[in-house]
LUMTITI-314076 format. One line per 2 residues: for each residue x, y, z of N, C-alpha, C, O. Coordinates in steps of 0.02 Angstrom, whole numbers, plus 32768, in hexadecimal, padded with zeros to 4 digits. Each point is the difference from the previous one (the first is absolute). Layout:
X/Y/Z/X/Y/Z/X/Y/Z/X/Y/Z; ...
end
This chain:
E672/BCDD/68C0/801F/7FC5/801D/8014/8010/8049/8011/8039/800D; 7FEF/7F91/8029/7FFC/8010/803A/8032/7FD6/802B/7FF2/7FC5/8009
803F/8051/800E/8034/7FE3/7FFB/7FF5/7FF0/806C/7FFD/8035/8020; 7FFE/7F94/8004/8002/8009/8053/803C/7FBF/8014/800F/7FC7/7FEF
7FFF/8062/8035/8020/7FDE/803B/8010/7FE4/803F/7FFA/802D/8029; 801A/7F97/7FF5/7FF1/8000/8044/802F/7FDF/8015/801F/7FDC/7FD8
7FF4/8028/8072/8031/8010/8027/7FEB/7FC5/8028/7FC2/7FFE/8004; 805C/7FD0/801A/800A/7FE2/802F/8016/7FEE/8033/8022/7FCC/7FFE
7FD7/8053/803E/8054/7FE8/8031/7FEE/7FDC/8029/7FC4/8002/800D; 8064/7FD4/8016/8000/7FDB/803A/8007/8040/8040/8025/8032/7FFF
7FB0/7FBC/802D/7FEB/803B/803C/8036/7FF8/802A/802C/8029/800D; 7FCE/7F96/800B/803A/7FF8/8031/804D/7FFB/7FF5/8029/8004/802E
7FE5/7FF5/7F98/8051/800B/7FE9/8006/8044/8000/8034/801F/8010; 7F9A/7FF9/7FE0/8028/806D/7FF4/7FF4/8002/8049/802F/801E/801B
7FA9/7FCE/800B/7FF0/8010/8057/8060/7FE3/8013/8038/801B/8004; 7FBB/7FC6/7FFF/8037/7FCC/801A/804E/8030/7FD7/802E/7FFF/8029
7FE3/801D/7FA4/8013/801F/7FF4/8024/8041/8027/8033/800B/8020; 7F8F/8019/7FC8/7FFC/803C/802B/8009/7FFA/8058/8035/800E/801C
7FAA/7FE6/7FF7/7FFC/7FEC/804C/803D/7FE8/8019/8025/8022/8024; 7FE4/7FB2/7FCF/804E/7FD1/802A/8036/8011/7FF1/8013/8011/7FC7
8015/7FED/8078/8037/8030/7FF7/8045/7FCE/8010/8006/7FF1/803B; 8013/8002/7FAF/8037/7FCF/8019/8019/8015/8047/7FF5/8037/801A
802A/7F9C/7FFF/8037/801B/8034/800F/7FCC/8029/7FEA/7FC8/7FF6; 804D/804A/804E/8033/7FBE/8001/7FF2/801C/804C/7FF7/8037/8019
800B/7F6D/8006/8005/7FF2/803C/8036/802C/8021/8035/8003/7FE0; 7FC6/802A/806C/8041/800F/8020/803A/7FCA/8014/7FF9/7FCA/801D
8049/8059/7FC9/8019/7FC4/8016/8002/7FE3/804E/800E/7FC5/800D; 7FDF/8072/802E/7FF8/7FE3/8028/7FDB/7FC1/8014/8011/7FE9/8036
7FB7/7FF2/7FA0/7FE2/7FE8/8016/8012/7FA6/7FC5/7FEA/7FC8/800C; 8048/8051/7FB4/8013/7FD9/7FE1/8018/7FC5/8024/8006/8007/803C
800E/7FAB/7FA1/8022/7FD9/8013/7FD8/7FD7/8015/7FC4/800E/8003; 8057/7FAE/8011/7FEE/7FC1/8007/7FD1/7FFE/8059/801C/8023/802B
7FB0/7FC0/7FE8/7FE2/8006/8034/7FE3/7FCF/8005/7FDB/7FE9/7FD5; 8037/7FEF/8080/7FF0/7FCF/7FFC/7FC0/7FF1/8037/7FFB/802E/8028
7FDD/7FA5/7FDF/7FC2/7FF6/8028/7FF7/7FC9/801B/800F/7FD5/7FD6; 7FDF/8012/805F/7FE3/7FCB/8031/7FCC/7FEE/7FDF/7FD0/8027/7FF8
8032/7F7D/7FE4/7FB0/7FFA/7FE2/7FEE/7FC5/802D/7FD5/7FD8/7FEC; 8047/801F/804D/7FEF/7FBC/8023/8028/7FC0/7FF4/8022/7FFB/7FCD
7FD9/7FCE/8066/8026/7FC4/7FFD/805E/8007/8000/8029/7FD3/7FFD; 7FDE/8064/8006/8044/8014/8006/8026/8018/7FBB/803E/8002/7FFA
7F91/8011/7FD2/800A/8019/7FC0/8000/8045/7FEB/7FCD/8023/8003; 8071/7FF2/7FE7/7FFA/8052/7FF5/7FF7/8002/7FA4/8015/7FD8/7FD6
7FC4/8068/8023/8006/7FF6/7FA8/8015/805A/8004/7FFB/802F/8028; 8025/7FC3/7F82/801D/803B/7FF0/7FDC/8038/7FDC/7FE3/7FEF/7FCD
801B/8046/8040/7FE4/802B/7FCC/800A/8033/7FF7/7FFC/801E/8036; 8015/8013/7F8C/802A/8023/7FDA/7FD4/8050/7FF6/7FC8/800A/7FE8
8057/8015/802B/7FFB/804B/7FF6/8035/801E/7FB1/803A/7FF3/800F; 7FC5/8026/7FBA/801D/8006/7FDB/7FED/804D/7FDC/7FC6/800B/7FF0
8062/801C/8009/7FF7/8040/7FE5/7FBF/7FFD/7FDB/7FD8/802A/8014; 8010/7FAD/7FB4/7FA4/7FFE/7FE3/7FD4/7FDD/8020/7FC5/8010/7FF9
804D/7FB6/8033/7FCB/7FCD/8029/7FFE/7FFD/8033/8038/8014/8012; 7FA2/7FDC/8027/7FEF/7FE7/8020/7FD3/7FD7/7FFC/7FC9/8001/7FE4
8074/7FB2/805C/7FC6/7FB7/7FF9/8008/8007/8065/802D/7FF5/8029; 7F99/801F/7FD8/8009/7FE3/805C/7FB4/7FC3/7FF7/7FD9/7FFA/7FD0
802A/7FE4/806E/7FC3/7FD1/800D/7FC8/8024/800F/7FF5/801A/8037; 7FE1/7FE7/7F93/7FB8/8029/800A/7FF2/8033/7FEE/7FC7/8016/8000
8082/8019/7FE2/7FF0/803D/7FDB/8019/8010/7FB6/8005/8037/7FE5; 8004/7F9E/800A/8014/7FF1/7F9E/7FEB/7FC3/7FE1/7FE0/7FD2/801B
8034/8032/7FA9/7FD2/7FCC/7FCA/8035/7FE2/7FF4/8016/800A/7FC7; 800E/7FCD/8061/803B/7FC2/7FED/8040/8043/7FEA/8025/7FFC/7FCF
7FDB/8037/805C/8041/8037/7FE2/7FEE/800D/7FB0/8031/8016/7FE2; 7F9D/7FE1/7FF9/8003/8011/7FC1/7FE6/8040/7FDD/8005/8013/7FC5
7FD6/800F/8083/7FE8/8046/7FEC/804F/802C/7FFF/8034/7FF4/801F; 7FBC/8040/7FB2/8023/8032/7FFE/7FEB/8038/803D/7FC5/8009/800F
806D/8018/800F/7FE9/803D/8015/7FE5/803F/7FF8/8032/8018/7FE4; 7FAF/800D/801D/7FDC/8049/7FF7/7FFB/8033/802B/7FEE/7FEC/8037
801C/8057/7FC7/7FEC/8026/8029/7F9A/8009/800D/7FD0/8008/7FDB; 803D/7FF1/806D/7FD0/8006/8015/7FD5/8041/7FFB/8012/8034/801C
7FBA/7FC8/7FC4/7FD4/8050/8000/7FBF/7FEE/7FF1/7FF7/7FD3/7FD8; 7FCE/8051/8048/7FC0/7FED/7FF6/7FE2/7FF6/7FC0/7FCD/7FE0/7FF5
8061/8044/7FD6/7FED/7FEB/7FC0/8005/7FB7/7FE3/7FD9/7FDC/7FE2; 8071/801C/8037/800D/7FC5/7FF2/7FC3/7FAC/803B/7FDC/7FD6/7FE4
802B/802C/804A/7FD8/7FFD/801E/7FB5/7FF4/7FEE/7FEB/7FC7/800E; 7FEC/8062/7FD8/7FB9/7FF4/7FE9/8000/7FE8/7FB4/7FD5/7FE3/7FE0
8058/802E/8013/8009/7FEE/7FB1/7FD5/7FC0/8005/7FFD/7FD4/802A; 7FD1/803C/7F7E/7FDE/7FC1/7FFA/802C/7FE2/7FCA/800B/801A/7FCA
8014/7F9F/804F/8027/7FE3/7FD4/7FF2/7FB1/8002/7FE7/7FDE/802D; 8032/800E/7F92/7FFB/7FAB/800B/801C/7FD2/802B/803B/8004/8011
7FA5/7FD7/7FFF/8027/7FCE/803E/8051/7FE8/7FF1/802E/7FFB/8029; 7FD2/7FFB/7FA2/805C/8006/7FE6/8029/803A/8007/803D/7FFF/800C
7FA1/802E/7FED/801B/8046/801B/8009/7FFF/8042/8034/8005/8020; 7F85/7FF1/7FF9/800B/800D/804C/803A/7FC3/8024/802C/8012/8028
7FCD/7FC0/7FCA/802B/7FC2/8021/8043/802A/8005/801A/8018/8032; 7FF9/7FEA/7F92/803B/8006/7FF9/8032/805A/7FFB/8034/8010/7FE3
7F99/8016/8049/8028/806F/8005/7FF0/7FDD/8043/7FC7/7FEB/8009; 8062/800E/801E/8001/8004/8057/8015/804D/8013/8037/8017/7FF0
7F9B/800C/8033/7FF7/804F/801C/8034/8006/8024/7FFC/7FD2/8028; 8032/804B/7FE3/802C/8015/803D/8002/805C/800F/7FEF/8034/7FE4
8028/7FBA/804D/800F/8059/8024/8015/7FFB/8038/7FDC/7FEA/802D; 8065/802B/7FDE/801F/8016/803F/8018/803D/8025/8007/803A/7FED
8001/7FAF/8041/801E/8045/803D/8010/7FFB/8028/7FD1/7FF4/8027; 8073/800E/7FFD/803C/7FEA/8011/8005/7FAB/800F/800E/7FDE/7FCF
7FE4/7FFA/8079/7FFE/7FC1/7FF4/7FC4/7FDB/7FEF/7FFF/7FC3/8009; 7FD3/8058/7FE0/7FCE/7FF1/8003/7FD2/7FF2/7FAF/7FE9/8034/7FE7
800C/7F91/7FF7/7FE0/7FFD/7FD1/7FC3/7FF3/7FF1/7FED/7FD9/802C; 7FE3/8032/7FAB/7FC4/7FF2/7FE6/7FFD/7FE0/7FC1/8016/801E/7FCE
7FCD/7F9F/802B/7FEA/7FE1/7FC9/7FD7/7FEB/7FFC/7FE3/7FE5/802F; 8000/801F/7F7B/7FB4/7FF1/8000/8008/7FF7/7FB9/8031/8015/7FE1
7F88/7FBD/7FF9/8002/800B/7FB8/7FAE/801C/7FFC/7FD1/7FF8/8027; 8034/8030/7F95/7FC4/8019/7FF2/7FC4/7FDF/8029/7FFB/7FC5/800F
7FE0/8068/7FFD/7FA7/7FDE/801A/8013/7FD6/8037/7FCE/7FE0/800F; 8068/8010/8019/7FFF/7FC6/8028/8026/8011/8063/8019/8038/8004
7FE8/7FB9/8014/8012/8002/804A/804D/802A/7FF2/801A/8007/7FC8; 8002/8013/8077/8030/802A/8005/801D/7FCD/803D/7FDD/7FDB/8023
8060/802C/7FDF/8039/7FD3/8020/803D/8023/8019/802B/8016/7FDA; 7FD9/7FEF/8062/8046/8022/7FFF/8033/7FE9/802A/7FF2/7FCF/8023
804E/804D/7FE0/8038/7FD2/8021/8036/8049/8022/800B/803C/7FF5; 8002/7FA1/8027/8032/8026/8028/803D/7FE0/800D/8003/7FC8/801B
8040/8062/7FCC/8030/7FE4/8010/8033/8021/8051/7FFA/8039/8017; 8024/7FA3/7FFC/8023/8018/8036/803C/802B/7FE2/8012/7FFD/7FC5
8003/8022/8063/8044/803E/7FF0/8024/7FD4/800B/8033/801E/800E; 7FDC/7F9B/7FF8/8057/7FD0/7FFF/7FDC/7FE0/7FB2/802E/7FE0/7FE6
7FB0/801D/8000/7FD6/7FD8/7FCC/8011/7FAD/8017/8011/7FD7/7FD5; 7FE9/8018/806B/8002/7FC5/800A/7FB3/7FE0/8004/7FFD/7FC2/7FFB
7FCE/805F/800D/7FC6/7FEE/800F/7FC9/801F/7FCE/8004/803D/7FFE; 7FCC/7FA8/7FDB/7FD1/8023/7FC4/7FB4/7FF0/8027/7FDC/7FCF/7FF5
801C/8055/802A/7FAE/7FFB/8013/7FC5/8001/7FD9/7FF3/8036/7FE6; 7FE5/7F99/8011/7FD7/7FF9/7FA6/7FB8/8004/802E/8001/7FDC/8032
7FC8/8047/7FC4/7FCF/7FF6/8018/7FC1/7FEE/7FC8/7FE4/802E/7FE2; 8008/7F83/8011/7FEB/7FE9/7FEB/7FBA/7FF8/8016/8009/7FF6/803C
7FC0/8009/7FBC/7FC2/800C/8001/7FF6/801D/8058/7FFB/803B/8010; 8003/7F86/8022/800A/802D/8046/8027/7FF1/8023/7FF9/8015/803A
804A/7FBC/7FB3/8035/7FFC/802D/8038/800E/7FCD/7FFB/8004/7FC3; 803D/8002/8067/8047/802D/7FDE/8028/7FAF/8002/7FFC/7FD3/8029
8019/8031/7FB6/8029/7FD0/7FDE/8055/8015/7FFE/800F/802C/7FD8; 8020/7FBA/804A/8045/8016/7FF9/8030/7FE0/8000/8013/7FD7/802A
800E/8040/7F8F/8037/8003/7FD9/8049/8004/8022/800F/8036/8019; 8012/7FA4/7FE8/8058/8008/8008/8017/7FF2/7FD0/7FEA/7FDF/7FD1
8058/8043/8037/8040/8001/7FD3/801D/7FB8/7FF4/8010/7FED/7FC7; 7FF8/7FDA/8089/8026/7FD4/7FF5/7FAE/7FC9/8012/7FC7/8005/8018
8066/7FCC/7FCB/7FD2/7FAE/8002/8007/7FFC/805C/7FCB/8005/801E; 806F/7FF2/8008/7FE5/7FF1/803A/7FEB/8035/8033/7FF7/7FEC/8039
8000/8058/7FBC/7FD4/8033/802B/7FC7/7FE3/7FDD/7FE0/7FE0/8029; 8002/801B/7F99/7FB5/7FFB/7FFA/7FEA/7FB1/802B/7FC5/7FF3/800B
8073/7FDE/800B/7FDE/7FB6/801B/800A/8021/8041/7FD3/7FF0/8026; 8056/8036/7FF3/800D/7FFF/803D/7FC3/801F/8038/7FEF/7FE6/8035
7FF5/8062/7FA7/7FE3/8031/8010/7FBE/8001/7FE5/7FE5/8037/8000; 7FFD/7F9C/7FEC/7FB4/7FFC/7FD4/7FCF/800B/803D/7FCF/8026/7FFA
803F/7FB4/8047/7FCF/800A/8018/7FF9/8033/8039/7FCF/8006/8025; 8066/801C/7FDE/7FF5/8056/8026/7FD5/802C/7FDA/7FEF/8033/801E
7FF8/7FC4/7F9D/7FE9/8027/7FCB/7FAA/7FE5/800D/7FD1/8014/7FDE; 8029/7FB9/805C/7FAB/7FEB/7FEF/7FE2/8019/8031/7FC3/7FFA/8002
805D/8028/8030/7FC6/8010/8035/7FDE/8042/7FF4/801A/8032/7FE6; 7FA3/7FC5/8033/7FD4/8042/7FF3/8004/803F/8008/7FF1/802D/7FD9
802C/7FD4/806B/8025/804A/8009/8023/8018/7FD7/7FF5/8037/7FE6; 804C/7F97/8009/8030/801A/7FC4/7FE9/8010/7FB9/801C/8029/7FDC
7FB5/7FB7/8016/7FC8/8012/7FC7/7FE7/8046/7FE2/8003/8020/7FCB; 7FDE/7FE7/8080/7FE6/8043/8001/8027/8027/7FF3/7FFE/8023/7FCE
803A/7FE0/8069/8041/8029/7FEA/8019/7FF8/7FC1/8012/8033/7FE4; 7FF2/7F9C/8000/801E/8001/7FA6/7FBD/801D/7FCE/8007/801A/7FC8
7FCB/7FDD/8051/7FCB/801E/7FE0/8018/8055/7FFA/8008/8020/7FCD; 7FFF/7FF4/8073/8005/8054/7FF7/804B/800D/7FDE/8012/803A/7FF8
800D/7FA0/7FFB/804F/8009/7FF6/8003/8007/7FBB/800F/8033/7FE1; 7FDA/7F81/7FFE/7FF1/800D/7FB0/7FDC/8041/7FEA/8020/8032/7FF2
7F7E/7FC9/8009/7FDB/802F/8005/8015/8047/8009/7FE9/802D/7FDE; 8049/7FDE/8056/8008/804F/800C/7FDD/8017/8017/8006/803D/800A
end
């Protein structure tokens, strides 16, 4: 008599497992941040010890955070997976976020943390503390020169 057995696992849950590593936003860069979206309208958005929601680099704030590492990173995982482990890694003001398989994003905060520099596909996008620095000051943040310069500032 011949007795067999077989084993089934889901690939990407033990990946997703193993691989991802929890971990928490610095608090330097925590807290409420506000943005210039035009017509004289500022909107709010939340830095929180597991999330980040900025405009253009999270999934409605609903991803969790992860330490960033190439493992985690190439990991072949399901699109529910991936949506929702947002990559991070920092060093001193300066952050990197990304989710599996997808573009890298990073931000820079100022040493008063009054200003969050977000560089979003090819222009930097920036963050204040209060509702009227982000209406006041939106458009010192658009000229090209200054660009460039926030380009090397975030980036490093």
């Amino acid at each position: 008599m011949a007795v067999s057995a077989i084993w089934v696992t889901n690939q990407s849950e033990q990946v997703s497992a193993s691989v991802f590593q929890k971990t928490s936003v610095p608090k330097k860069f925590r807290g409420t941040w506000y943005y210039y979206v035009g017509n004289g309208k500022v909107e709010a958005f939340k830095i929180t010890r597991t999330k980040i929601n900025l405009s253009g680099c999270a999934d409605g704030g609903k991803a969790r955070t992860y330490k960033f590492t190439k493992r985690a990173y190439n990991a072949k995982v399901s699109s529910t997976v991936s949506s929702s482990h947002q990559l991070i890694s920092s060093k001193g003001n300066r952050i990197r976020m990304s989710y599996p398989r997808s573009e890298t994003t990073a931000a820079y905060v100022t040493n008063n943390r009054k200003k969050l520099y977000v560089f979003v596909t090819t222009w930097p996008n920036t963050y204040y503390k209060s509702k009227s620095a982000a209406r006041k000051n939106y458009k010192a943040d658009r000229s090209m020169s200054r660009r460039n310069k926030l380009s090397k500032l975030v980036w490093g």
